[in-house]
C-alpha positions as a Markdown table, in Angstrom:
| # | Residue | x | y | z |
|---|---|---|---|---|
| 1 | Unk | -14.2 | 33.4 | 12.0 |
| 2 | Unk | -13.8 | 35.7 | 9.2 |
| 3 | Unk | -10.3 | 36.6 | 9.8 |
| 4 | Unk | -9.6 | 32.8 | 10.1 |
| 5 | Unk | -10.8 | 32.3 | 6.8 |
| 6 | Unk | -9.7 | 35.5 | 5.2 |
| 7 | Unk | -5.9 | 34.6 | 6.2 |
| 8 | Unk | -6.2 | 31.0 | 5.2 |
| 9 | Unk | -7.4 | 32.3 | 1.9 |
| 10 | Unk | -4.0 | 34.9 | 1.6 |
| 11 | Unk | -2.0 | 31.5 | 2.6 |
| 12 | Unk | -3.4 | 29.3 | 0.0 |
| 13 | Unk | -2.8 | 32.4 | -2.7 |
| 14 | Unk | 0.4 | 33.1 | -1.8 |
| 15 | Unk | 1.3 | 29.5 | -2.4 |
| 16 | Unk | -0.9 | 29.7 | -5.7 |
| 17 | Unk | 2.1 | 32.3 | -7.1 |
| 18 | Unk | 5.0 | 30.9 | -5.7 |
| 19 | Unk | 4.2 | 27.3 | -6.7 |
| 20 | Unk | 3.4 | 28.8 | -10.6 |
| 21 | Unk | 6.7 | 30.8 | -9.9 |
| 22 | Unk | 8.9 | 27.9 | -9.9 |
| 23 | Unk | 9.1 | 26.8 | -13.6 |
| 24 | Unk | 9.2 | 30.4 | -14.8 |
| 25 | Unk | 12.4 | 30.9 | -11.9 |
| 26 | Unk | 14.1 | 27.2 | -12.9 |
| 27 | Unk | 13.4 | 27.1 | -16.6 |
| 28 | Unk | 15.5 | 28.6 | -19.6 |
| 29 | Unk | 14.7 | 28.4 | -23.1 |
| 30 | Unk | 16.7 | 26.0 | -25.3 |
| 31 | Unk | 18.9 | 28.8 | -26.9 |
| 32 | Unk | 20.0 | 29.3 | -23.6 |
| 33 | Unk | 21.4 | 26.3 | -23.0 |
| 34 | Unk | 22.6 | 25.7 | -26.5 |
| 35 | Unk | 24.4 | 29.1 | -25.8 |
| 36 | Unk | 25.5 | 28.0 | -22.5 |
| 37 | Unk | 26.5 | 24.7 | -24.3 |
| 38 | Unk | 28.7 | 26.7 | -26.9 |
| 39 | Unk | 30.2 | 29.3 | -24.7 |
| 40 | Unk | 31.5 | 26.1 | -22.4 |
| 41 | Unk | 33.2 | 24.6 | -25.4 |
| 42 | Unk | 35.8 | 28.1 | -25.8 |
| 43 | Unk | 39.5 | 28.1 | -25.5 |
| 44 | Unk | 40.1 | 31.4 | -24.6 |
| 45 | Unk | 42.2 | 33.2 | -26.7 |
| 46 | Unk | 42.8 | 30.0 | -29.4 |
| 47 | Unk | 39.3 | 28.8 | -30.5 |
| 48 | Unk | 37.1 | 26.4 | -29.6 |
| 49 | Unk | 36.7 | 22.8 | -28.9 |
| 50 | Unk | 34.0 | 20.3 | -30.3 |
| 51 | Unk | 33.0 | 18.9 | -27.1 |
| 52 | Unk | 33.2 | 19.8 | -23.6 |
| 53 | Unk | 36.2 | 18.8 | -22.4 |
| 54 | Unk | 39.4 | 19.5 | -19.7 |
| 55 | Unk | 41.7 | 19.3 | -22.9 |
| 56 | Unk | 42.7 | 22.5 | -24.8 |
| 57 | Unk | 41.7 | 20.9 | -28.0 |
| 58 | Unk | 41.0 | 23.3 | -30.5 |
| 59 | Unk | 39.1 | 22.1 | -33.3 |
| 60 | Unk | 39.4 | 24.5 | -35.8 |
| 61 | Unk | 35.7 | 23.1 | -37.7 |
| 62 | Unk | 34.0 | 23.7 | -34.5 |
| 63 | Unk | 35.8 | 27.1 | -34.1 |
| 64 | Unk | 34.5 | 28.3 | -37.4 |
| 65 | Unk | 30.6 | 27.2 | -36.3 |
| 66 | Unk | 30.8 | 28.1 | -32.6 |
| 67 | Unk | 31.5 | 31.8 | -34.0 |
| 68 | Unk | 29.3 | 31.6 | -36.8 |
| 69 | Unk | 26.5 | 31.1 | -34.2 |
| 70 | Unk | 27.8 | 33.9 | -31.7 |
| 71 | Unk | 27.7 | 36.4 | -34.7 |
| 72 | Unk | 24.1 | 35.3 | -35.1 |
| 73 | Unk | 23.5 | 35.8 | -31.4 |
| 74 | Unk | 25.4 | 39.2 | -31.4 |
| 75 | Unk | 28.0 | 37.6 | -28.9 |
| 76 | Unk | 31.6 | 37.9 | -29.2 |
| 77 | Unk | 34.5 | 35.6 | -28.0 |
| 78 | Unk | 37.2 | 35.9 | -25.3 |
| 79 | Unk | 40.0 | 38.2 | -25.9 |
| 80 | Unk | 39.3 | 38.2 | -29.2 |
| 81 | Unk | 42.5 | 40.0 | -30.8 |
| 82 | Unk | 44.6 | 36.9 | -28.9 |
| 83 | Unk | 42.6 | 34.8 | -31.0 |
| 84 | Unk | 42.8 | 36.1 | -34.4 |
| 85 | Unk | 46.3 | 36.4 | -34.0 |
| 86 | Unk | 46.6 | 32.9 | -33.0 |
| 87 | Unk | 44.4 | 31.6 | -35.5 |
| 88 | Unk | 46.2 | 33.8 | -38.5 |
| 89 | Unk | 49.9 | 31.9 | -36.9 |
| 90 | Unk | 48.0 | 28.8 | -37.4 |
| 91 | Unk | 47.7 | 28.7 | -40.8 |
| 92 | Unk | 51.2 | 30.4 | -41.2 |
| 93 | Unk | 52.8 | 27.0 | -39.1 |
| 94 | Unk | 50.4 | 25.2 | -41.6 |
| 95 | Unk | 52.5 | 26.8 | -44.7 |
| 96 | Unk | 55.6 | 26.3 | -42.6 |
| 97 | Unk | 55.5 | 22.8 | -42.3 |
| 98 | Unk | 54.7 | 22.5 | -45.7 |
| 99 | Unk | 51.2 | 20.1 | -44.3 |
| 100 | Unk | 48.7 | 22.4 | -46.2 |
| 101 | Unk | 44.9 | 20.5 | -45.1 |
| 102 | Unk | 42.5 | 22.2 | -47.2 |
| 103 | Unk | 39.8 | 21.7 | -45.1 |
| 104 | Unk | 41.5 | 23.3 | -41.8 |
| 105 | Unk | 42.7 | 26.0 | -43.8 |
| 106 | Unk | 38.9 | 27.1 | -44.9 |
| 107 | Unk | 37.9 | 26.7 | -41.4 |
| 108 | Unk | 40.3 | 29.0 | -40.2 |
| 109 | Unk | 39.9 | 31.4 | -43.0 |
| 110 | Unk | 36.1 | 31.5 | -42.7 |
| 111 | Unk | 37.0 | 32.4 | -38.8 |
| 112 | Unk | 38.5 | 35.1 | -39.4 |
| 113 | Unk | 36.4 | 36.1 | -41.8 |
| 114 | Unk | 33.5 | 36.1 | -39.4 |
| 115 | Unk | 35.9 | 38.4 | -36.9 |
| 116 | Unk | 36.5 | 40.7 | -39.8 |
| 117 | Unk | 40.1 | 40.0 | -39.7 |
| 118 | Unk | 42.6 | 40.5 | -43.2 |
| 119 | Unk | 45.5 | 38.0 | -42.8 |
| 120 | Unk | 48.6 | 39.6 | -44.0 |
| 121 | Unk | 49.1 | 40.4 | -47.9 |
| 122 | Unk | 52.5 | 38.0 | -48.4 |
| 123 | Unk | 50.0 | 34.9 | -46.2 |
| 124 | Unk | 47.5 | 35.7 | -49.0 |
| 125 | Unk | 49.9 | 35.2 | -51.6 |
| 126 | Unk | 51.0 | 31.6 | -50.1 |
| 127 | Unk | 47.6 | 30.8 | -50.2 |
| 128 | Unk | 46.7 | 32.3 | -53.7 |
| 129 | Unk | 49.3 | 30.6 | -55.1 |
| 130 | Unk | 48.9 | 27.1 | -53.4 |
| 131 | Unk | 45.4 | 27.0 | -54.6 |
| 132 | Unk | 46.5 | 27.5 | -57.7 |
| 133 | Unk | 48.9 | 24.6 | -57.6 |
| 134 | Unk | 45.8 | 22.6 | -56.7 |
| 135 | Unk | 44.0 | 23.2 | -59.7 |
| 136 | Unk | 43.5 | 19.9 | -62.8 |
| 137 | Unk | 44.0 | 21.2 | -66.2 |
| 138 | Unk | 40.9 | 19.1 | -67.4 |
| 139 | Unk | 38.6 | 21.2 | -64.5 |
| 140 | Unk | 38.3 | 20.4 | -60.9 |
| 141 | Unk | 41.0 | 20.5 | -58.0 |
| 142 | Unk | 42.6 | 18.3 | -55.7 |
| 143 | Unk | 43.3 | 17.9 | -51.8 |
| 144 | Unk | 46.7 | 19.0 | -52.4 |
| 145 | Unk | 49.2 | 20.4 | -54.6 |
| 146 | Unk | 51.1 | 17.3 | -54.8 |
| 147 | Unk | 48.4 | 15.0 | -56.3 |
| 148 | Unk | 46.4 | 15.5 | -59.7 |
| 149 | Unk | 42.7 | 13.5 | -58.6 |
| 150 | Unk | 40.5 | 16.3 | -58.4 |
| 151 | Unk | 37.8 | 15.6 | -56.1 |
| 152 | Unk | 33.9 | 17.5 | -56.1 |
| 153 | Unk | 34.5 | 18.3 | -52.1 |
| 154 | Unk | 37.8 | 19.5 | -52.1 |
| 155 | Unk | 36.9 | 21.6 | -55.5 |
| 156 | Unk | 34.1 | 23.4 | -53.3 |
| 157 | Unk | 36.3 | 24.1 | -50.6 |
| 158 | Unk | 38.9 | 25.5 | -52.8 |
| 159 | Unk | 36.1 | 27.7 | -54.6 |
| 160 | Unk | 34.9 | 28.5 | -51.1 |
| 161 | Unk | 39.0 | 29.9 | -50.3 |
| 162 | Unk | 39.2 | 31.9 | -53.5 |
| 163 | Unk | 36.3 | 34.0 | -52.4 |
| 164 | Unk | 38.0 | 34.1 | -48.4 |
| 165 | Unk | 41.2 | 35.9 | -49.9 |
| 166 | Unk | 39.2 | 37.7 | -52.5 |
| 167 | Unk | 41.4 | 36.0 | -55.6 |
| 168 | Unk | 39.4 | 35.6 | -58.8 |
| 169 | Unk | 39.3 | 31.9 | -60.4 |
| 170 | Unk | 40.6 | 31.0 | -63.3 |
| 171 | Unk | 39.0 | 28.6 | -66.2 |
| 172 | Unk | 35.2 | 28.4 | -64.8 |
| 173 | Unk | 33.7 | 26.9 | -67.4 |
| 174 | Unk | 36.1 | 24.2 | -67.6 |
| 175 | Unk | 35.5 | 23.9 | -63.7 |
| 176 | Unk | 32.0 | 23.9 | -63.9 |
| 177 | Unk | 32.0 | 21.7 | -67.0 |
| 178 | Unk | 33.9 | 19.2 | -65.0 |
| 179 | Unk | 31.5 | 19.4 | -61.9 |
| 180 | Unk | 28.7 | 18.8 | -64.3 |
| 181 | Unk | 30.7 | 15.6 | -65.6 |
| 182 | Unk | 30.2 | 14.1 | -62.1 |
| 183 | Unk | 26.7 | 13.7 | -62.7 |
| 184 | Unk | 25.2 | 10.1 | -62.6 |
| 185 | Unk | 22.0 | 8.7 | -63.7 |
| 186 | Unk | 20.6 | 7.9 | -60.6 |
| 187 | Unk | 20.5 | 12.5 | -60.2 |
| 188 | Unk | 23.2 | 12.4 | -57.8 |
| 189 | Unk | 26.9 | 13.2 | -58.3 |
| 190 | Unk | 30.1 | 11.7 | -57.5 |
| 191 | Unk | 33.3 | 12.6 | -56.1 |
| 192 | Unk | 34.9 | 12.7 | -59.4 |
| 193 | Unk | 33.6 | 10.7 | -62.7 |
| 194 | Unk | 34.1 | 7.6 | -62.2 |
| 195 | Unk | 32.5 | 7.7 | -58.5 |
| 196 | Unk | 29.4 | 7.0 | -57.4 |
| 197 | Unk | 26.8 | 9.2 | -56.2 |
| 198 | Unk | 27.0 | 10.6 | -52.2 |
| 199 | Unk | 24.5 | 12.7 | -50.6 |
| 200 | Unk | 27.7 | 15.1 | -49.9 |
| 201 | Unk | 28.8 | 15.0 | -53.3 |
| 202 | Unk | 25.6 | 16.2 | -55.0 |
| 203 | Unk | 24.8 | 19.4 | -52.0 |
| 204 | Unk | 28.5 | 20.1 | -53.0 |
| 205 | Unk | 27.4 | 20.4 | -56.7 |
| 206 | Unk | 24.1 | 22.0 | -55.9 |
| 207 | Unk | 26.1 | 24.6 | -54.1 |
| 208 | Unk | 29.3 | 25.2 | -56.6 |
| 209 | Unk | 26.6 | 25.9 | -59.8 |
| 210 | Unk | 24.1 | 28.4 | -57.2 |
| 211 | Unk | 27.6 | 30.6 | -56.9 |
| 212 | Unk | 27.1 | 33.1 | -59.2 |
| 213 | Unk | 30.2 | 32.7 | -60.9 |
| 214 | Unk | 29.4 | 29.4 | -62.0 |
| 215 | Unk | 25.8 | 30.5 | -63.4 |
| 216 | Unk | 23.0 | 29.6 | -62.2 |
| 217 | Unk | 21.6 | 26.1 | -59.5 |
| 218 | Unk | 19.3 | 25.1 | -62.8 |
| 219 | Unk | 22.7 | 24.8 | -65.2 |
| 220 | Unk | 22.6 | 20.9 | -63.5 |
| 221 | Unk | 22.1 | 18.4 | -65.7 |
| 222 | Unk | 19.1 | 17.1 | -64.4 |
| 223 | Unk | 17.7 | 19.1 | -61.7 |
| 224 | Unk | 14.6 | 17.0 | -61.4 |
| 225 | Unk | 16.0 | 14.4 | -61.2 |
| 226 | Unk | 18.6 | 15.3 | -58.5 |
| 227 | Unk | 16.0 | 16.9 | -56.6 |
| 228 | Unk | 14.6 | 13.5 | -56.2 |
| 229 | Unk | 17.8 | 11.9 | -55.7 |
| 230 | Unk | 18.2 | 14.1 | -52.3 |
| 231 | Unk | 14.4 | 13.4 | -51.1 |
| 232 | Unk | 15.2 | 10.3 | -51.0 |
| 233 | Unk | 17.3 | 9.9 | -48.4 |
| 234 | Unk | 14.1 | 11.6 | -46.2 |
| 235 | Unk | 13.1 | 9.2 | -43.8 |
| 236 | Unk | 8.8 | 9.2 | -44.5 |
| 237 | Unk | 8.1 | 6.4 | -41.9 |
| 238 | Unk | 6.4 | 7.8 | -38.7 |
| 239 | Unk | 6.8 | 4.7 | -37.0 |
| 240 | Unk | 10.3 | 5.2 | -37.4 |
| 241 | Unk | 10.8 | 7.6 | -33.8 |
| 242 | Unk | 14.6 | 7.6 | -34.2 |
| 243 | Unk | 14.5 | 8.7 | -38.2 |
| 244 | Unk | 11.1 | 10.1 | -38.9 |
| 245 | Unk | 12.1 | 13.4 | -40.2 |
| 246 | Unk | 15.4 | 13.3 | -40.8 |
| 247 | Unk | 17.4 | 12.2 | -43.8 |
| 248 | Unk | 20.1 | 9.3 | -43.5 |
| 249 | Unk | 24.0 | 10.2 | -44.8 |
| 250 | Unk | 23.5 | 6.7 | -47.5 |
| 251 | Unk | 20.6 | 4.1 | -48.5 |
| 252 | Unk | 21.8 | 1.5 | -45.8 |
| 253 | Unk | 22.4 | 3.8 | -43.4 |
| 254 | Unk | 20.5 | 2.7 | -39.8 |
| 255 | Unk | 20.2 | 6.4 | -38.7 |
| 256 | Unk | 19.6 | 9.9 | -40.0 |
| 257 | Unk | 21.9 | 12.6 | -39.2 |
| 258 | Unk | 22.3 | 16.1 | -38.2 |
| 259 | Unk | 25.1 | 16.6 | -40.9 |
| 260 | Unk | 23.4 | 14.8 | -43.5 |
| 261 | Unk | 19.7 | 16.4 | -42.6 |
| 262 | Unk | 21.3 | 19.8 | -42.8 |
| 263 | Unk | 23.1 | 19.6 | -46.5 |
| 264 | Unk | 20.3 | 17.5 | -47.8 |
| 265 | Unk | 17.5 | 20.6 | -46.7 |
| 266 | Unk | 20.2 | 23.1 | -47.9 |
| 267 | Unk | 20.4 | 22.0 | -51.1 |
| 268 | Unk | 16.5 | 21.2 | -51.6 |
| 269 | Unk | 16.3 | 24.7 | -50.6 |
| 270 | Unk | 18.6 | 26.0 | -53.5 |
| 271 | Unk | 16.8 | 24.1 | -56.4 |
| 272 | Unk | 13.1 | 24.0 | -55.0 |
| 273 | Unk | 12.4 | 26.0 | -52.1 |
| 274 | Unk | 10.1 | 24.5 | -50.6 |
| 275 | Unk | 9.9 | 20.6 | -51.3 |
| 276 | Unk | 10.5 | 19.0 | -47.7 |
| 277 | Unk | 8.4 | 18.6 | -44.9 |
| 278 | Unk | 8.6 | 21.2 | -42.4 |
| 279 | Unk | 7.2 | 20.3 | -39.3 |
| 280 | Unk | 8.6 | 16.6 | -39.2 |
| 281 | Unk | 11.9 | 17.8 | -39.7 |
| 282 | Unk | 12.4 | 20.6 | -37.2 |
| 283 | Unk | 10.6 | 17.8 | -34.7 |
| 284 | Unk | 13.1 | 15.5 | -35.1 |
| 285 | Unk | 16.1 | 18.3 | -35.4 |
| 286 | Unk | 14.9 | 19.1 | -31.5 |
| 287 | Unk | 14.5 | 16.4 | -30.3 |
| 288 | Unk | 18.9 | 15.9 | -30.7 |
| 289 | Unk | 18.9 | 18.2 | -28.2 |
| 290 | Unk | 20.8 | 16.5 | -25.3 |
| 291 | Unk | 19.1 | 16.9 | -22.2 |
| 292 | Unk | 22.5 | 16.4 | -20.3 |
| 293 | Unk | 24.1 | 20.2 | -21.2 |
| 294 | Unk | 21.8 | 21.3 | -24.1 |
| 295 | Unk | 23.7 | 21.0 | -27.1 |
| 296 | Unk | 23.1 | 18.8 | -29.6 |
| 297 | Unk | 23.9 | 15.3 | -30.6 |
| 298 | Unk | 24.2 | 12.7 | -33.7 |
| 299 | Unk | 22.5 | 9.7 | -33.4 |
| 300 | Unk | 24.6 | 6.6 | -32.5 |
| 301 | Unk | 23.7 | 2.9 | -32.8 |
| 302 | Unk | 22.9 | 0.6 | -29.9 |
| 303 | Unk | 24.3 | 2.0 | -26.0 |
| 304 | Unk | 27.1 | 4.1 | -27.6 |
| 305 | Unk | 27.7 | 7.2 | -25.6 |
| 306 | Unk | 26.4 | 10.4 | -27.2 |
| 307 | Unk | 27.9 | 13.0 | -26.7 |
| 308 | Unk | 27.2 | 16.9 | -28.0 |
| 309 | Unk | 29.8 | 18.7 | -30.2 |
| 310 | Unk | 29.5 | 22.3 | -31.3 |
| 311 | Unk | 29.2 | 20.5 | -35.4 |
| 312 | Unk | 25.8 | 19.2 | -34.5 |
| 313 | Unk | 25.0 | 22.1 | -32.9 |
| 314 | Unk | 25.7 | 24.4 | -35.9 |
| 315 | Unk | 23.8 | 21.7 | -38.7 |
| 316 | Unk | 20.8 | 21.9 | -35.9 |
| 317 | Unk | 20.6 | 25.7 | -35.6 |
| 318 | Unk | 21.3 | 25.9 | -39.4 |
| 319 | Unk | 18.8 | 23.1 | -40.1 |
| 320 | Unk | 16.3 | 25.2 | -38.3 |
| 321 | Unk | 17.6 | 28.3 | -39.9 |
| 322 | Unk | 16.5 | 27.2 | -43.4 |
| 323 | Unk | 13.1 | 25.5 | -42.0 |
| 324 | Unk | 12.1 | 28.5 | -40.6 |
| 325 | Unk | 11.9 | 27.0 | -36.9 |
| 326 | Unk | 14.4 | 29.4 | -35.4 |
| 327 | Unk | 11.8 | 30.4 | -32.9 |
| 328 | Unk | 11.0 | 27.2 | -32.0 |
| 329 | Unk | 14.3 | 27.1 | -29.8 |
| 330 | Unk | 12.9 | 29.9 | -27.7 |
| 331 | Unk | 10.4 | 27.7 | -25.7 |
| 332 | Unk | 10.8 | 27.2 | -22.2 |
| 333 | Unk | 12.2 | 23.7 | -21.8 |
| 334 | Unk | 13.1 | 23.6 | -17.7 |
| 335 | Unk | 13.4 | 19.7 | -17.4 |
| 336 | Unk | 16.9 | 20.0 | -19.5 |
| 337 | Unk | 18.2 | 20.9 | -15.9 |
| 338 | Unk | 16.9 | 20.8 | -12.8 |
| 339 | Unk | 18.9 | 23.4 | -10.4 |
| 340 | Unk | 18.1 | 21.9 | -6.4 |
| 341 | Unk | 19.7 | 24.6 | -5.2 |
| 342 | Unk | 17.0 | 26.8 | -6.9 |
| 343 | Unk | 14.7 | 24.8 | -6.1 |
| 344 | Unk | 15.4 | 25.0 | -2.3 |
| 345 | Unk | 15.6 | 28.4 | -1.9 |
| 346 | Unk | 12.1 | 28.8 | -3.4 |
| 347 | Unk | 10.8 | 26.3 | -1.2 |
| 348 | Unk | 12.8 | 27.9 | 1.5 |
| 349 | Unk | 10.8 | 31.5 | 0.6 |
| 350 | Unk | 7.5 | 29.0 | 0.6 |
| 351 | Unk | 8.3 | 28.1 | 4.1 |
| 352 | Unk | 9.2 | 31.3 | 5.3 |
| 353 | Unk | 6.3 | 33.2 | 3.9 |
| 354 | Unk | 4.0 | 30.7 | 5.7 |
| 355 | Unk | 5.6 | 31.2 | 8.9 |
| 356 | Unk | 5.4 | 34.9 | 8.4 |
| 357 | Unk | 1.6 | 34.6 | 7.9 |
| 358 | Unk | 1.0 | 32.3 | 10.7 |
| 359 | Unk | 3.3 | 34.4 | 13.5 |
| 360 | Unk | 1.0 | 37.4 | 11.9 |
| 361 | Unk | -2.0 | 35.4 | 12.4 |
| 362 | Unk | -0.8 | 34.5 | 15.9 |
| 363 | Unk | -0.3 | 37.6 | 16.8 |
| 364 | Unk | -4.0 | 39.4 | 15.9 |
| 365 | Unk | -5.8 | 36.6 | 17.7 |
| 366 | Unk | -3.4 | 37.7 | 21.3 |
C-alpha cells in the first residue's frame, strides 16, 4: 500500500512540473516578438518594409527605425554591405532624376549613418549644395530648391542633414529667429508665420532650439506656455480605455496616437523632464501591442483593420525609451501566440511520462 501511494505521489509531481513547465516552454517576452515582428519586415540586401508583406516594398522611414532598433538590440541586418550600397545608389537615382524628397533623403542618410557608412565625397557635395539651395534669405528652408515657403518641418529635417554630412549651417540666428517667429499665443508653433499651431510643428521647434547650435530649449518664447500647449493634447480621462494615457495628434482628434504620444513626451522631456504621467502612458503605449505578430499598431476608428508597421513600433519602443519603461517589454506575455505544435509535444511528454510510471509500477507489483 505504501508503494501504491508513494508512486501515485511521483505521478501527481511529475505532472506538478510539467504542467508549470508549459508557459515558461510557450511564452516569449514582448521584445521577442517585437524583434521577431521587425526582423520579418527585412528586405534582404535593400531595407525594410513597414508592414509585413509578400511585396519588396522598401520603405525607406521604416528602414531608418527598424535599424535604429537593431543597433539598440546589438543585431545587425542581412548582407549588410549589399545594403548600404543600395541604399547610398538610392539617393544617387534620387539626384539623378532630379526628384530630391527631403524627407527620404534624411531617412536614408540617418541609415547609413546608423551602419557607419560615409557616402562618397562628390554625393556629399550634391547634397551640401542642394540644401543650400533650400535655404529662405529671411531664415527657414523649404521642401525643395525650387520653391521659397520655408516650412518649420522641413527646416528640421534640413538641420537634421547638415549634421548627417557633417556641413556647417550658415546664418543661425536668422534661422533660429525665424523659428522663434512661428510662435503663437496659444504656446504652440506653426508651420511657418502665418500658420496655426500643430502638435508636430511645436516638438519640431522644441527640438531645432535644444541643438546646441541654435542655443539653448529655454531661448522659446514662451516655454511655459508651450509646455502647456503640449500637455494638452494628454488624454486625462480614465474612462476613456482607448485614449487614457496617450496624447491625440489635434484637439478634435477621436484617438491618441503612437506618433503623436511619442513627439509630444519627447519634447516635454526636453523643456521639463519630468511633467507627464508615467505609468498611464507606458500602459496605454503596451497595450498597441498587436496580439496577432507582436508589433505595434495605431489606433484606427470603427472596424478598420489594424495593422502593425515598424513606424509604430519605433515611436512605442522610443516612447518607452524616454518613460523609462524599457524593461517593461521584457515580461513574459505567452497568450500573443499560442504554438499547438508546442503545446502537443508537451502533452505528448505528459503522456508518455505517465505511461512510463505506470508500465514501472506494473512491473514491481509482477
Amino acid at each position: 500500500m505504501k508503494h501504491k501511494y508513494r508512486n501515485f505521489i511521483i505521478i501527481i509531481f511529475v505532472l506538478f512540473l510539467t504542467l508549470n513547465a508549459i508557459p515558461s516552454v510557450l511564452g516569449k517576452t514582448r521584445q521577442s516578438y517585437l524583434k521577431d515582428f521587425i526582423l520579418d519586415t527585412e528586405i534582404v540586401g535593400k531595407g525594410f518594409s513597414n508592414v509585413i508583406s509578400d511585396e519588396d516594398n522598401v520603405n525607406f522611414e521604416a528602414t531608418a527605425y527598424a535599424l535604429n532598433l537593431l543597433n539598440d538590440w546589438g543585431r545587425d541586418p542581412q548582407e549588410i554591405e549589399d545594403l548600404k550600397s543600395k541604399l547610398e545608389d538610392n539617393i544617387v537615382a534620387m539626384f539623378d532624376s532630379t526628384h530630391v524628397n527631403i524627407y527620404n533623403l534624411y531617412y536614408l542618410l540617418n541609415s547609413l549613418n546608423i551602419l557607419e557608412h560615409t557616402i562618397d565625397s562628390s554625393l556629399s557635395n550634391r547634397i551640401y549644395e542642394y540644401l543650400n539651395e533650400t535655404e529662405q534669405i529671411n531664415g527657414g528652408f523649404s521642401f525643395s530648391n525650387t520653391t521659397h515657403l520655408p516650412s518649420l518641418t522641413y527646416t528640421f529635417y534640413v538641420i537634421q542633414l547638415y549634421s548627417l554630412i557633417g556641413q556647417p549651417i550658415a546664418n543661425i540666428s536668422i534661422h533660429k529667429d525665424w523659428v522663434l517667429s512661428c510662435n503663437n499665443t496659444d504656446g504652440g508653433y506653426g508651420g511657418n508665420q502665418t500658420l496655426s499651431s500643430t502638435y508636430i510643428d511645436t516638438c519640431f521647434a522644441a527640438f531645432i532650439l535644444d541643438d546646441e547650435r541654435f542655443g539653448d530649449i529655454n531661448d522659446l518664447v514662451d516655454i511655459n506656455n508651450t509646455l502647456t500647449y503640449l500637455k494638452s493634447f494628454y488624454v486625462n480621462n480614465s474612462a476613456d480605455l482607448n485614449n487614457y494615457g496617450g496624447y491625440l495628434p489635434d484637439e478634435l482628434a477621436g484617438y491618441a496616437l503612437l506618433s503623436s504620444t511619442y513627439y509630444c513626451v519627447k519634447a516635454i522631456s526636453l523643456i521639463s523632464g519630468s511633467e507627464f504621467n508615467n505609468q498611464e502612458t507606458s500602459s496605454w503605449v503596451l497595450a498597441r501591442q498587436n496580439f496577432e505578430d507582436g508589433g505595434f499598431v495605431e489606433n484606427a476608428e470603427g472596424i478598420q483593420q489594424k495593422i502593425s508597421s515598424v513606424i509604430s513600433c519605433y515611436y512605442a519602443y522610443k516612447t518607452l525609451e524616454i518613460l523609462g519603461s524599457l524593461s517593461s517589454l521584457s515580461l513574459d506575455v505567452w497568450m500573443v501566440e499560442f504554438n499547438y505544435l508546442i503545446l502537443g509535444i508537451v502533452l505528448g511528454s505528459i503522456g508518455l511520462i505517465i505511461a512510463i510510471v505506470v508500465f514501472l509500477w506494473r512491473r514491481r507489483r509482477i
